[in-house]
N, C-alpha and C positions, 0 to 999 in steps of 0.2 A: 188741608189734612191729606196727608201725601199716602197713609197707609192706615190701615186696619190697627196695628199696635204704634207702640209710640218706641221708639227704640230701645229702652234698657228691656223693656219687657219681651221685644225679639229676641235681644240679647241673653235673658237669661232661659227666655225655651230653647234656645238653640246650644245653651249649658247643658240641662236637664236632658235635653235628646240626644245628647254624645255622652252624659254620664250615662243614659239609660242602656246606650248601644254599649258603653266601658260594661258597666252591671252583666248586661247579657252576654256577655262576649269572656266573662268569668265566669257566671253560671254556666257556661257550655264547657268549660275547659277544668272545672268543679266535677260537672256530670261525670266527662271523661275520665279523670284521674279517678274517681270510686267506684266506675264500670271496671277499670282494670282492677282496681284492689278486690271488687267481689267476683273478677274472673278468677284472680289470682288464689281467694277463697274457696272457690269453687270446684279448682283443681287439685290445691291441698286437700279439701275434705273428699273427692274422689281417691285421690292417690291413699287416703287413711283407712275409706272404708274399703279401697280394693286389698291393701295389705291386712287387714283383722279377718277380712274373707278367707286370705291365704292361710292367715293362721288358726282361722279354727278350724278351715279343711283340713289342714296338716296334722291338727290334735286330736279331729276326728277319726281321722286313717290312723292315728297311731293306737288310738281307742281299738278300733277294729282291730288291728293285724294283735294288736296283745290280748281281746277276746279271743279271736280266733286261736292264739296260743295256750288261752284258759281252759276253751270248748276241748280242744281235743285232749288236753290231758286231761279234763272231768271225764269224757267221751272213753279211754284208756283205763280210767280207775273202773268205769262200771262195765266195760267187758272182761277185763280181769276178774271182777268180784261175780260177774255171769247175772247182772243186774241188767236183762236185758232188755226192757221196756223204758230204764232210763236212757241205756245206749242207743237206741233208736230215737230218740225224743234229741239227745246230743247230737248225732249224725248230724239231723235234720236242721239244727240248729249251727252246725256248724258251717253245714252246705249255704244256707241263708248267708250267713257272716261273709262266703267267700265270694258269691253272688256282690256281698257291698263291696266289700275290700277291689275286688276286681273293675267295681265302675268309681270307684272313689280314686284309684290309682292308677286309671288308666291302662291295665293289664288285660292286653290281648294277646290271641291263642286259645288255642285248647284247651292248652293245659287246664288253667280251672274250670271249664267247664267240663272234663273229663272229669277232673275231681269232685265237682258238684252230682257230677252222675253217678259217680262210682260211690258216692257217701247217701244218695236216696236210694240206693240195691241195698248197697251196706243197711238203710234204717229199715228195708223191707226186711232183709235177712232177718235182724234183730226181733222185729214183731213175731216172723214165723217162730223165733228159739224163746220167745216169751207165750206166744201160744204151744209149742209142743209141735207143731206141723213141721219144724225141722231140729235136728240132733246136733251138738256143736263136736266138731272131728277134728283132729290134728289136722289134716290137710286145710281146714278153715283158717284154723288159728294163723299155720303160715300164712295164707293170702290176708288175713285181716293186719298180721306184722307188715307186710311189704306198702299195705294201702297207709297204714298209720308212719310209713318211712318217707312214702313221696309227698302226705299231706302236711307231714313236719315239714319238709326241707320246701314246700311250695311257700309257707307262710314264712319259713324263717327270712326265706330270700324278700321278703319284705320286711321285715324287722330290723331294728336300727339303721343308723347313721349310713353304712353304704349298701341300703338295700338298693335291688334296680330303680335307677330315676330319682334316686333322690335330691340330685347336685345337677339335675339339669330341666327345671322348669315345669315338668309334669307335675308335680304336686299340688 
């Protein structure tokens, strides 16, 4: 007795030990090809939810800049009408809106933060002509028309299709 097994039986573990190695050597090349399909997964469902991000930022700021274009003509109807406890409640409401709109769009400068200042004096002023502690005068009215001319034209230039930034990325 020359060996341990008798020959066919060498013969077919040493079948079973090359299919086993053939087996493993597709389970490894298996693994690999569904690593790449769930990379490949992985980047589309990134790329999907970075785009529905854009887009509700986008419809959000469009929300905003068209509030703020509601705020100030509500804000306009109740100084007109000398409703002045709602026009201050407007200001301040409106000055909020421009606060977002400005970090939702990337808008920097002064400018609306001027504007955000000059619409919480404006909601002061307002309280004092709803309390009586101050009188509304022509010379008011003028400076309250020139605030209501720069606060249109700050929100229009973000309104629609070519406001600033729209066609380059910032949004």
């Amino acid at each position: 007795m020359d060996g341990f097994l008798n020959p066919l039986a060498a013969d077919v573990i040493a079948v079973l030990g090359l299919l086993g190695v053939v087996v493993t050597i597709a389970a490894f090349v298996a693994a690999v090809i569904q690593l790449n399909k769930t990379a490949s997964a992985v980047k589309a469902a990134s790329e999907a939810s970075s785009h529905a991000f854009s887009d509700a930022k986008a419809k959000f700021s469009e929300y905003i800049v068209s509030n703020c274009r509601l705020l100030i003509r509500e804000l306009g109807l109740h100084v007109s009408a000398k409703r002045w406890g709602a026009a201050a409640m407007k200001a301040n409401d409106l000055a909020d809106h421009l606060v977002q709109m400005s970090h939702l769009l990337h808008i920097t400068g002064d400018e609306i933060s001027a504007s955000v200042s000059r619409l919480r004096v404006w909601s002061t002023t307002f309280d004092e002509l709803e309390t009586g502690d101050l009188e509304w005068e022509p010379g008011l009215g003028k400076k309250w028309q020139r605030e209501m001319a720069k606060s249109n034209s700050l929100i229009d230039s973000q309104f629609g299709p070519f406001r600033m930034g729209a066609h380059d990325g910032e949004e």
